[in-house]
PDB file with SEQRES, HELIX, SHEET and CRYST1 records, atoms N, CA, C and O in Angstrom:
SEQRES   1 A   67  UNK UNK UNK UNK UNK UNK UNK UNK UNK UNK UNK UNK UNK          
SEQRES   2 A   67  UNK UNK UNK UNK UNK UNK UNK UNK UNK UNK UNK UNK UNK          
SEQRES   3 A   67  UNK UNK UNK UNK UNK UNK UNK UNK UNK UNK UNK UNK UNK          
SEQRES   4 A   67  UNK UNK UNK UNK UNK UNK UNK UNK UNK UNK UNK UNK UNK          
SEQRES   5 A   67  UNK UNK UNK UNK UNK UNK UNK UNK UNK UNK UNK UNK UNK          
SEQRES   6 A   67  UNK UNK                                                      
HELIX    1 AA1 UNK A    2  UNK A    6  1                                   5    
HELIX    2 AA2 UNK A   10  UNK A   32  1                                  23    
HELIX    3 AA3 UNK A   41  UNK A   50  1                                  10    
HELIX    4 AA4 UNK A   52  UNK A   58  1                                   7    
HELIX    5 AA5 UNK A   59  UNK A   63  3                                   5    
CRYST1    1.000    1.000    1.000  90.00  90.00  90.00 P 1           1          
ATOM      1  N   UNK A   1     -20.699  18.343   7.819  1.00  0.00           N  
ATOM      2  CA  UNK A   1     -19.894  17.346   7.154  1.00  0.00           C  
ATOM      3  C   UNK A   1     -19.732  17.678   5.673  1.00  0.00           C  
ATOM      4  O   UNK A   1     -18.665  17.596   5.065  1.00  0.00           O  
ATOM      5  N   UNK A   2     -20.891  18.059   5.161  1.00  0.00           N  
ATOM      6  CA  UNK A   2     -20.695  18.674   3.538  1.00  0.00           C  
ATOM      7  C   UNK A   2     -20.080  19.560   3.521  1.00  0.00           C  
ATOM      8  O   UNK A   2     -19.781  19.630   2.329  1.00  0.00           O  
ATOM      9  N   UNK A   3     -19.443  20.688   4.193  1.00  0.00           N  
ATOM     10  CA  UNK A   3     -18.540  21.451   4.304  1.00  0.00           C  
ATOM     11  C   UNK A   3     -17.111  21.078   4.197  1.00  0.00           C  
ATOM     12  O   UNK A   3     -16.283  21.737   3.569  1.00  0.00           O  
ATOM     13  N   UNK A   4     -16.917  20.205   4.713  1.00  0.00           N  
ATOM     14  CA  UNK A   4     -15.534  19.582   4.941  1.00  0.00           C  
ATOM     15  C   UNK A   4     -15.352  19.013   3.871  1.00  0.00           C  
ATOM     16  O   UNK A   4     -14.165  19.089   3.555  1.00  0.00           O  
ATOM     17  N   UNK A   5     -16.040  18.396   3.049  1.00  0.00           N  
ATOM     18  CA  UNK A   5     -16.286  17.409   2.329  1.00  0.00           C  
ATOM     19  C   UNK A   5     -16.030  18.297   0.576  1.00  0.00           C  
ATOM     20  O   UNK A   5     -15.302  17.777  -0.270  1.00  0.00           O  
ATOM     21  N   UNK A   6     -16.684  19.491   0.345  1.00  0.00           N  
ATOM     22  CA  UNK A   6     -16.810  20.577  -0.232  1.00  0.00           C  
ATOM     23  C   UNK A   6     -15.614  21.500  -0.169  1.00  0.00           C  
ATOM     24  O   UNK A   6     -15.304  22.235  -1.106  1.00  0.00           O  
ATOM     25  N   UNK A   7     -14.965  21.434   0.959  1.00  0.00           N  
ATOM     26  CA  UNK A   7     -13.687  22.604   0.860  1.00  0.00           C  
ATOM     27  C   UNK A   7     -12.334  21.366   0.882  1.00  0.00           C  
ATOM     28  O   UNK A   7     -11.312  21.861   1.358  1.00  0.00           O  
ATOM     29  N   UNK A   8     -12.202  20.157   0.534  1.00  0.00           N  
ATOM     30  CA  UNK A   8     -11.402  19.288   0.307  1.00  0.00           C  
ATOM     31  C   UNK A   8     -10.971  19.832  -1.185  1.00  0.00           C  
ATOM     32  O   UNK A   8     -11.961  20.118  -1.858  1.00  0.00           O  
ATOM     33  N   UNK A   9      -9.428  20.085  -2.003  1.00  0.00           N  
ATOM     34  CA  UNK A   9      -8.605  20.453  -2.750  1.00  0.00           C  
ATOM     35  C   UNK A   9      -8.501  18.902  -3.584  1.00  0.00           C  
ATOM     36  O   UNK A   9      -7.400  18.353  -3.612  1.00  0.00           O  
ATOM     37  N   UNK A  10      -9.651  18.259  -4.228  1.00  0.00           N  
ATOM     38  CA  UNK A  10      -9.819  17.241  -5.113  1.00  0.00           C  
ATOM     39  C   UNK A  10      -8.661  17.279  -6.017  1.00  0.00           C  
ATOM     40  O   UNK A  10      -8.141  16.169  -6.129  1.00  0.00           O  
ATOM     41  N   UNK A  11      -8.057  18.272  -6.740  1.00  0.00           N  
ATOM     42  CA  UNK A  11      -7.114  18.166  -7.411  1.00  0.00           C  
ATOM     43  C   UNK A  11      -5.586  17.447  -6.618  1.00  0.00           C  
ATOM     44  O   UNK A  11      -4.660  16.939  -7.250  1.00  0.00           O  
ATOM     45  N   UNK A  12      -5.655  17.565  -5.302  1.00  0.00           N  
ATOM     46  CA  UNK A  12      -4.434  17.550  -4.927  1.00  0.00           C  
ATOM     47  C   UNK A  12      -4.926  15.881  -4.202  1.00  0.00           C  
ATOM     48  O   UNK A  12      -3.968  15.138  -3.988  1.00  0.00           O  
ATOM     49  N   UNK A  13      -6.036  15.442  -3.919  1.00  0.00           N  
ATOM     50  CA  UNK A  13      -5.735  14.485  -3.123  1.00  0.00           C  
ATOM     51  C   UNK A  13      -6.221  13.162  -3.978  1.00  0.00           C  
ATOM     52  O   UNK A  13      -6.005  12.000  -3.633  1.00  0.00           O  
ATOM     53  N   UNK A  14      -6.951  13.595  -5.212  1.00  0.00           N  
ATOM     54  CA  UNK A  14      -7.092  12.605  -6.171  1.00  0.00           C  
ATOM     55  C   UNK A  14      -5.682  11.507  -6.433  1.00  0.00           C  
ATOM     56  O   UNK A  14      -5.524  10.316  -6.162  1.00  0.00           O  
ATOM     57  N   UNK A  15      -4.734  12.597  -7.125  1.00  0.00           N  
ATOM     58  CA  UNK A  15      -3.881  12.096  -7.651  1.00  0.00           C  
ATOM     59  C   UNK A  15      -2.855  10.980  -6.372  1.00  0.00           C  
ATOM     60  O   UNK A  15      -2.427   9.882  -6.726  1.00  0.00           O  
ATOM     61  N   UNK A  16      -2.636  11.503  -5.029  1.00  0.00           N  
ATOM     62  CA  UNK A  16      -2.511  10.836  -4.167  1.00  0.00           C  
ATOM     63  C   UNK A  16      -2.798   9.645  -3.685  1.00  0.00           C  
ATOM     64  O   UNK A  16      -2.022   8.959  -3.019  1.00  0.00           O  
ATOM     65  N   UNK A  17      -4.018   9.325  -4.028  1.00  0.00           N  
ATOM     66  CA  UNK A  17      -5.471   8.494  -3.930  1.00  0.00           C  
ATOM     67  C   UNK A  17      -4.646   7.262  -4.621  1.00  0.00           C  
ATOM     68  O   UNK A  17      -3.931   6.443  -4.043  1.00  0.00           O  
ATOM     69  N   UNK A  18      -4.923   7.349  -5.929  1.00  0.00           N  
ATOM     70  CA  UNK A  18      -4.240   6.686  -7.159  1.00  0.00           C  
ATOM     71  C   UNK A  18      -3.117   6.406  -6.886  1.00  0.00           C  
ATOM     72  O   UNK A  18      -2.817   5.280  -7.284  1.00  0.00           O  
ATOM     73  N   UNK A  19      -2.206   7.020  -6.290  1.00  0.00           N  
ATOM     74  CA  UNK A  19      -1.039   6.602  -6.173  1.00  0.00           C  
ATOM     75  C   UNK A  19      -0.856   5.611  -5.171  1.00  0.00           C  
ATOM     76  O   UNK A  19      -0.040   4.713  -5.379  1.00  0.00           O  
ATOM     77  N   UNK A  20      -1.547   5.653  -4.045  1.00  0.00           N  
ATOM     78  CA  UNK A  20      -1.583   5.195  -2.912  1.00  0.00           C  
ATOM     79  C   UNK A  20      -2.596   3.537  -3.550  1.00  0.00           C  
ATOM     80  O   UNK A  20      -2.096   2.413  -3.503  1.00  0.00           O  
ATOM     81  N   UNK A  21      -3.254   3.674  -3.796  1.00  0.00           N  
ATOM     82  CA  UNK A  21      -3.796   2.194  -4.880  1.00  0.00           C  
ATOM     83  C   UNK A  21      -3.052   1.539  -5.285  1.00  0.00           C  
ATOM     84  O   UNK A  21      -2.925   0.332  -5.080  1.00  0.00           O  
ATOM     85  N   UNK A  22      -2.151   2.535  -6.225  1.00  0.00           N  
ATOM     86  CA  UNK A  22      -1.624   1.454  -7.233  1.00  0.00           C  
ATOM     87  C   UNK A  22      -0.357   1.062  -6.463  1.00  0.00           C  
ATOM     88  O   UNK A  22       0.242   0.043  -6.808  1.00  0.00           O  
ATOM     89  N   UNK A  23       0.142   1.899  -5.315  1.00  0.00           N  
ATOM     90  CA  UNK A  23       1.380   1.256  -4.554  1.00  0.00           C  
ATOM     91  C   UNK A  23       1.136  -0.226  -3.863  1.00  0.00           C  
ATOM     92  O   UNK A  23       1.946  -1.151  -3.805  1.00  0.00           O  
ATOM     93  N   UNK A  24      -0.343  -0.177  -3.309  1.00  0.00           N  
ATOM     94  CA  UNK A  24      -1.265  -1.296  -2.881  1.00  0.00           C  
ATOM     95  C   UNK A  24      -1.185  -2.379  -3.422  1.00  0.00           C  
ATOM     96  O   UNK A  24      -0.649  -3.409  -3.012  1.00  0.00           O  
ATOM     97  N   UNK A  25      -1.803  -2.143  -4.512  1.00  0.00           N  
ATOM     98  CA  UNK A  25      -1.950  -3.163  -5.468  1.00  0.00           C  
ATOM     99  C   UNK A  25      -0.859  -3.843  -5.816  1.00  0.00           C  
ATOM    100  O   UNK A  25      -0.829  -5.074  -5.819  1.00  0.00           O  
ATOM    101  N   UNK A  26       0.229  -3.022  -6.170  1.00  0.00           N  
ATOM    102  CA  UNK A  26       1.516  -3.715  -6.782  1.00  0.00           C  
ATOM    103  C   UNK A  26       1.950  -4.679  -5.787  1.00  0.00           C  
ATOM    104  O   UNK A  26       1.767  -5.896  -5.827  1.00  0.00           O  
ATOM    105  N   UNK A  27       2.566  -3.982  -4.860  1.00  0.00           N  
ATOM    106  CA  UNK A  27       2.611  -4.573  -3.292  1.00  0.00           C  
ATOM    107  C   UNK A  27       1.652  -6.214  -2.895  1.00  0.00           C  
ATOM    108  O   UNK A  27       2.134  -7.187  -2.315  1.00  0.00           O  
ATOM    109  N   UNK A  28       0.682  -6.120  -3.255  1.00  0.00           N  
ATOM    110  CA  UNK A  28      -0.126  -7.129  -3.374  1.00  0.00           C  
ATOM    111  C   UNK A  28       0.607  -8.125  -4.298  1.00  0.00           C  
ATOM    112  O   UNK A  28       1.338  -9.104  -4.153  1.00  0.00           O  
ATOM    113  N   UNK A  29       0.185  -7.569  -5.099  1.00  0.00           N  
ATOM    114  CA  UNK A  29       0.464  -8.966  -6.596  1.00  0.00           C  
ATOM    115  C   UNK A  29       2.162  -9.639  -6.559  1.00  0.00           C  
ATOM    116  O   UNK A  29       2.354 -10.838  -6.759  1.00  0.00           O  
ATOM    117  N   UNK A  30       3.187  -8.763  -6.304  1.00  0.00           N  
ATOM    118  CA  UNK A  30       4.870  -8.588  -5.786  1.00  0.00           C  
ATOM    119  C   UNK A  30       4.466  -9.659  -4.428  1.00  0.00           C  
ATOM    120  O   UNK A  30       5.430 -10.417  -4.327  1.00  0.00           O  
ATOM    121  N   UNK A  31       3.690  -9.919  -3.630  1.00  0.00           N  
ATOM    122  CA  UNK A  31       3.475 -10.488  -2.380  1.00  0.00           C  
ATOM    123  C   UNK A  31       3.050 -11.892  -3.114  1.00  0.00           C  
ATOM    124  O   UNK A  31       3.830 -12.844  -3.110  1.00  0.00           O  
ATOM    125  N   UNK A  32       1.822 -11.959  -3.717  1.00  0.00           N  
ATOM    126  CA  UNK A  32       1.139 -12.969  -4.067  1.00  0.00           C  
ATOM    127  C   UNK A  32       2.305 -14.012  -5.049  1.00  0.00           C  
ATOM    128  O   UNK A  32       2.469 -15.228  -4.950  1.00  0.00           O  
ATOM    129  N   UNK A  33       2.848 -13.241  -5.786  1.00  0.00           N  
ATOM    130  CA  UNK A  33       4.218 -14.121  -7.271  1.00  0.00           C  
ATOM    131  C   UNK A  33       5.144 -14.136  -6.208  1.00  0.00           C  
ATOM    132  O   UNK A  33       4.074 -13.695  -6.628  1.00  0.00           O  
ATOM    133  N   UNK A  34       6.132 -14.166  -5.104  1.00  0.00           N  
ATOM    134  CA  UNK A  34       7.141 -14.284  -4.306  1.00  0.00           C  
ATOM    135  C   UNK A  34       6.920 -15.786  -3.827  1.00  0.00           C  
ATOM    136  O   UNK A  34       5.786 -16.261  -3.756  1.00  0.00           O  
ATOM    137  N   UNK A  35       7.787 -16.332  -3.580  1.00  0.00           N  
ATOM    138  CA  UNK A  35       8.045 -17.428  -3.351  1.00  0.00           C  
ATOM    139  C   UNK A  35       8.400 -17.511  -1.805  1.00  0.00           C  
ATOM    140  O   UNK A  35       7.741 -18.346  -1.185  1.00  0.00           O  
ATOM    141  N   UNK A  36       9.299 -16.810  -1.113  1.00  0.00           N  
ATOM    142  CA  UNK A  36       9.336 -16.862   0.425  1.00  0.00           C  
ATOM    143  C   UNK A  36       9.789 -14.971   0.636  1.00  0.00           C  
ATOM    144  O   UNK A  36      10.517 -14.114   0.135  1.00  0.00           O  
ATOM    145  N   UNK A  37       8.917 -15.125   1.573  1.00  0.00           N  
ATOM    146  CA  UNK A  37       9.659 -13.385   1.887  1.00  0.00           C  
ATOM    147  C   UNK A  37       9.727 -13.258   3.395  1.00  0.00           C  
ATOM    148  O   UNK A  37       9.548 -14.382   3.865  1.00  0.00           O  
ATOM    149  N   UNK A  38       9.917 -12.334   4.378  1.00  0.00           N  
ATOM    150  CA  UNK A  38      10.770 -12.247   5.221  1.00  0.00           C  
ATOM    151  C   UNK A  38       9.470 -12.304   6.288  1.00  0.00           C  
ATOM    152  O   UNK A  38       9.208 -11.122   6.508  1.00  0.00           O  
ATOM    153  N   UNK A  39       8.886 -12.835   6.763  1.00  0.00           N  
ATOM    154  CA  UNK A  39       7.945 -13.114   7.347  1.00  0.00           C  
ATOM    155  C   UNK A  39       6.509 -13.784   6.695  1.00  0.00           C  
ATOM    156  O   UNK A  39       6.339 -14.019   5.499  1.00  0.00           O  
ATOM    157  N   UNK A  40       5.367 -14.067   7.964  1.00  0.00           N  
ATOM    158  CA  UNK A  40       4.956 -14.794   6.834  1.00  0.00           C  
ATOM    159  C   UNK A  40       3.848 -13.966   5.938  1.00  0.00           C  
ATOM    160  O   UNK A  40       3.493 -12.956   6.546  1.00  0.00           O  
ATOM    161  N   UNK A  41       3.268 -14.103   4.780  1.00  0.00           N  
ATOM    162  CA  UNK A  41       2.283 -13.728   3.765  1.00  0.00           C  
ATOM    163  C   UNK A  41       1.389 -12.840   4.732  1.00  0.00           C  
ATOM    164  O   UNK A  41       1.549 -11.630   4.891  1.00  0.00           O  
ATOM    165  N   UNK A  42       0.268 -13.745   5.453  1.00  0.00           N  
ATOM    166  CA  UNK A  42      -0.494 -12.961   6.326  1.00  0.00           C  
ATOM    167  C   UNK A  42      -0.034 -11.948   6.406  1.00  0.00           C  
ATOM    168  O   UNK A  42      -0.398 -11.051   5.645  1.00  0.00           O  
ATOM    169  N   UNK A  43       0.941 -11.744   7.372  1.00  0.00           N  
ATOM    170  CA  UNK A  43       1.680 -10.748   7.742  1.00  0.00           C  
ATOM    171  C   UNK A  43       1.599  -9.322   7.235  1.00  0.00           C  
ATOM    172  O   UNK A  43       1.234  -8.218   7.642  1.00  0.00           O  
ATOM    173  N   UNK A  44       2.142  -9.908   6.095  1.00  0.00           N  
ATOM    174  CA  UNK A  44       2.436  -8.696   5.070  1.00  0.00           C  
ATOM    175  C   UNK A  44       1.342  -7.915   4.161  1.00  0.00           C  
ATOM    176  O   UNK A  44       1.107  -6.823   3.643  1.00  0.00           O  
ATOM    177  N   UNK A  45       0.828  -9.250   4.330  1.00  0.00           N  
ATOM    178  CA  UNK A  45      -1.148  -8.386   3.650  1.00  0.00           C  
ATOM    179  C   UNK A  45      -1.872  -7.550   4.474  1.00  0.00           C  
ATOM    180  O   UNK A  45      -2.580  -6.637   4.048  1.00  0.00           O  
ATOM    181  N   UNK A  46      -1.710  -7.847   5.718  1.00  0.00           N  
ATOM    182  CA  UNK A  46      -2.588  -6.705   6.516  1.00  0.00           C  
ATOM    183  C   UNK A  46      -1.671  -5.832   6.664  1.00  0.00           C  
ATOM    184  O   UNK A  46      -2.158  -4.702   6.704  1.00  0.00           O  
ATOM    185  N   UNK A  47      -0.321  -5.853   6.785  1.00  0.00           N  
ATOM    186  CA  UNK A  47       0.797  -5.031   6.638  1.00  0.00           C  
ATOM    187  C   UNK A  47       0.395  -3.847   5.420  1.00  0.00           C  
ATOM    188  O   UNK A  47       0.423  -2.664   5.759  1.00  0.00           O  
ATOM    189  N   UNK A  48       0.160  -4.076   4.527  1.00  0.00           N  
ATOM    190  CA  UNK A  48       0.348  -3.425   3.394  1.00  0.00           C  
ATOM    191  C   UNK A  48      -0.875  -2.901   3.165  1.00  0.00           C  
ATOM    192  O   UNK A  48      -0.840  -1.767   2.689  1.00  0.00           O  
ATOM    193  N   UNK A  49      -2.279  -3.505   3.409  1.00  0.00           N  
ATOM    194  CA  UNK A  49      -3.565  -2.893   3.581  1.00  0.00           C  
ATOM    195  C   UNK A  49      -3.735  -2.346   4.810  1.00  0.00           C  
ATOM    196  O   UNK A  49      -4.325  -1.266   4.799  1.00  0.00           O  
ATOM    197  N   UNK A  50      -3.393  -2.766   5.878  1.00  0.00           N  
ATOM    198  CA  UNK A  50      -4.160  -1.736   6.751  1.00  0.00           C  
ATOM    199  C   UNK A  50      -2.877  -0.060   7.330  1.00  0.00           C  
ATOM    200  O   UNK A  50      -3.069   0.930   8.035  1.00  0.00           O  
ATOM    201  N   UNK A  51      -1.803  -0.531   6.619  1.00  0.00           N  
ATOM    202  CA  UNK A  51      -0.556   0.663   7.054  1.00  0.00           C  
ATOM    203  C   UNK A  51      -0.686   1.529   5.976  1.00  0.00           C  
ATOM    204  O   UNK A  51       0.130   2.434   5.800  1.00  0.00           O  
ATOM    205  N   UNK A  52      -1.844   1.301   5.070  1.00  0.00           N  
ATOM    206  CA  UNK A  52      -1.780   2.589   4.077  1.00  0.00           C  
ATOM    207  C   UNK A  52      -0.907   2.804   3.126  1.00  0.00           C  
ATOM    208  O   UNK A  52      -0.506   1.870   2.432  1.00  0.00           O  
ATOM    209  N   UNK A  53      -0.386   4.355   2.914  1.00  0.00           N  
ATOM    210  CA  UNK A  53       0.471   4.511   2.055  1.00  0.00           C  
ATOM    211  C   UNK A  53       2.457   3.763   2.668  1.00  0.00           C  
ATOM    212  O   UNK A  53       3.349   3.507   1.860  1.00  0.00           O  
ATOM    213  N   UNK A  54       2.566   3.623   4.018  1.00  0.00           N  
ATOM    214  CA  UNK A  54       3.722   3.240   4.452  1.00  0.00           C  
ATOM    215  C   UNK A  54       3.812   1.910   4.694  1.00  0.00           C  
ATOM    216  O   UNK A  54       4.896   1.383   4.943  1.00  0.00           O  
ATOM    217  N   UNK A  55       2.250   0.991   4.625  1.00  0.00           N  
ATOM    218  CA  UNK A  55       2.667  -0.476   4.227  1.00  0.00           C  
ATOM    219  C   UNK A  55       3.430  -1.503   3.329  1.00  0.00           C  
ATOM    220  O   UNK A  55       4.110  -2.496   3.587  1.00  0.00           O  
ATOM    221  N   UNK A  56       2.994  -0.781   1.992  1.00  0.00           N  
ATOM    222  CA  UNK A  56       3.448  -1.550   0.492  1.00  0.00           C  
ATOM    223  C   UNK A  56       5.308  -1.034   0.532  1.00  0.00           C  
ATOM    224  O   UNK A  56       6.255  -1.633   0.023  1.00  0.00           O  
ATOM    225  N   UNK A  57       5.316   0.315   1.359  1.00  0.00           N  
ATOM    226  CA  UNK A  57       7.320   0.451   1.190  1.00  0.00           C  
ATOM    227  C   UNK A  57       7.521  -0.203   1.673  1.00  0.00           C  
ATOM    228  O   UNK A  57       8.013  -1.228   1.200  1.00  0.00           O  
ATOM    229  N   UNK A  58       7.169   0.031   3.442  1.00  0.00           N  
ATOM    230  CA  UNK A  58       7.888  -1.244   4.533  1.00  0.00           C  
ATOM    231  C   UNK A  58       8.225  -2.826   3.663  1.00  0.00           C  
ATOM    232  O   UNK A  58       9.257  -3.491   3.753  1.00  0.00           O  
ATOM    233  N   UNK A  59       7.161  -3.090   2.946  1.00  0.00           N  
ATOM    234  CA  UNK A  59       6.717  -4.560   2.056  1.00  0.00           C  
ATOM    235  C   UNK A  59       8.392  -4.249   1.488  1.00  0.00           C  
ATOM    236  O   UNK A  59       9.422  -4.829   1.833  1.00  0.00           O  
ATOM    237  N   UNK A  60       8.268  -3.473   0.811  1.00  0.00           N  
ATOM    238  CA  UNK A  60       9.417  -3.305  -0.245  1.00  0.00           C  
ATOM    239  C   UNK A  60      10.785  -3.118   0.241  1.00  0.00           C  
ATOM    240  O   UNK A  60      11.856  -3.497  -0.233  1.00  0.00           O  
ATOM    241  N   UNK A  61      10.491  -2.408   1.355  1.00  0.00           N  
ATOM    242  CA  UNK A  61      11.973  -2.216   1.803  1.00  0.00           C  
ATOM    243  C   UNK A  61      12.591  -3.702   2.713  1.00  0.00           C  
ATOM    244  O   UNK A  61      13.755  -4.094   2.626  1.00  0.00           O  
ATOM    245  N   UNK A  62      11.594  -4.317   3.500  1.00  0.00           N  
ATOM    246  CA  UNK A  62      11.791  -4.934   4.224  1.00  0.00           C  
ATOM    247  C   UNK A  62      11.401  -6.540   3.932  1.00  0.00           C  
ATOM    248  O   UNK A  62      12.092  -7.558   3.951  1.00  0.00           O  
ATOM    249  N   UNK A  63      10.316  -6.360   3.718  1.00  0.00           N  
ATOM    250  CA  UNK A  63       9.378  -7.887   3.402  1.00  0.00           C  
ATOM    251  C   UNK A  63      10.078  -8.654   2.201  1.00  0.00           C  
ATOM    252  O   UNK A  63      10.008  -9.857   2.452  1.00  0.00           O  
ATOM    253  N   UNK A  64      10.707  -8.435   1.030  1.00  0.00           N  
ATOM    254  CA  UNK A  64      10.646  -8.740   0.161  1.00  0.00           C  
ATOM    255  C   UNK A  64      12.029  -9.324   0.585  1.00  0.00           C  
ATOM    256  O   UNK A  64      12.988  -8.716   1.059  1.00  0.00           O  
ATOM    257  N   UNK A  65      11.821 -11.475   0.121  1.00  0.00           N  
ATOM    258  CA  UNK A  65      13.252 -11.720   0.185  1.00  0.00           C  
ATOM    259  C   UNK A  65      14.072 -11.381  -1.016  1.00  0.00           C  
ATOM    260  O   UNK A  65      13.551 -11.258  -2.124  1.00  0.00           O  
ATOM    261  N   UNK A  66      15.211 -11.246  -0.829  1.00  0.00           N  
ATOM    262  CA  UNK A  66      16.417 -10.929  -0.996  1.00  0.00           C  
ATOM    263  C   UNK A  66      17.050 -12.641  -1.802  1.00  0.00           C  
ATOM    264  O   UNK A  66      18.125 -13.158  -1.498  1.00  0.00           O  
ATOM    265  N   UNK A  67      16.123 -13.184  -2.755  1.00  0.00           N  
ATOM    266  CA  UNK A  67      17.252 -14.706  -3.310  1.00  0.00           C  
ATOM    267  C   UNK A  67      17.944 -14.418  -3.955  1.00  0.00           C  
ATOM    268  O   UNK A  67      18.742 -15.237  -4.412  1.00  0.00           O  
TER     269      UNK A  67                                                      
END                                                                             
């Protein structure tokens, strides 16, 4: 397991990492200040935490109403 763990390219998946957070996060807080969005809240929170990096777009592309 320390092998795998040891030959992982930290430079390349750090910055990913971070990105993938802060898409999270935003996604979150954009969820939490919305007033009605296209299904309900629940929804979209485990939507956006447990789908990873393709939760918080779907959120964005889809979830987010349109007033």
């Amino acid at each position: 397991m320390q092998e795998i763990i040891d030959s992982i390219n930290w430079a390349i998946v750090t910055p990913i990492l971070i990105i993938q957070g802060l898409l999270a996060l935003v996604a979150l807080l954009d969820l939490a200040k919305a007033e009605s969005t296209n299904g309900s809240k629940w929804m979209w929170v485990f939507i956006i935490v447990l789908a990873n990096t393709i939760g918080p777009i779907i959120y964005f592309i889809i979830g987010r109403s349109r007033d």
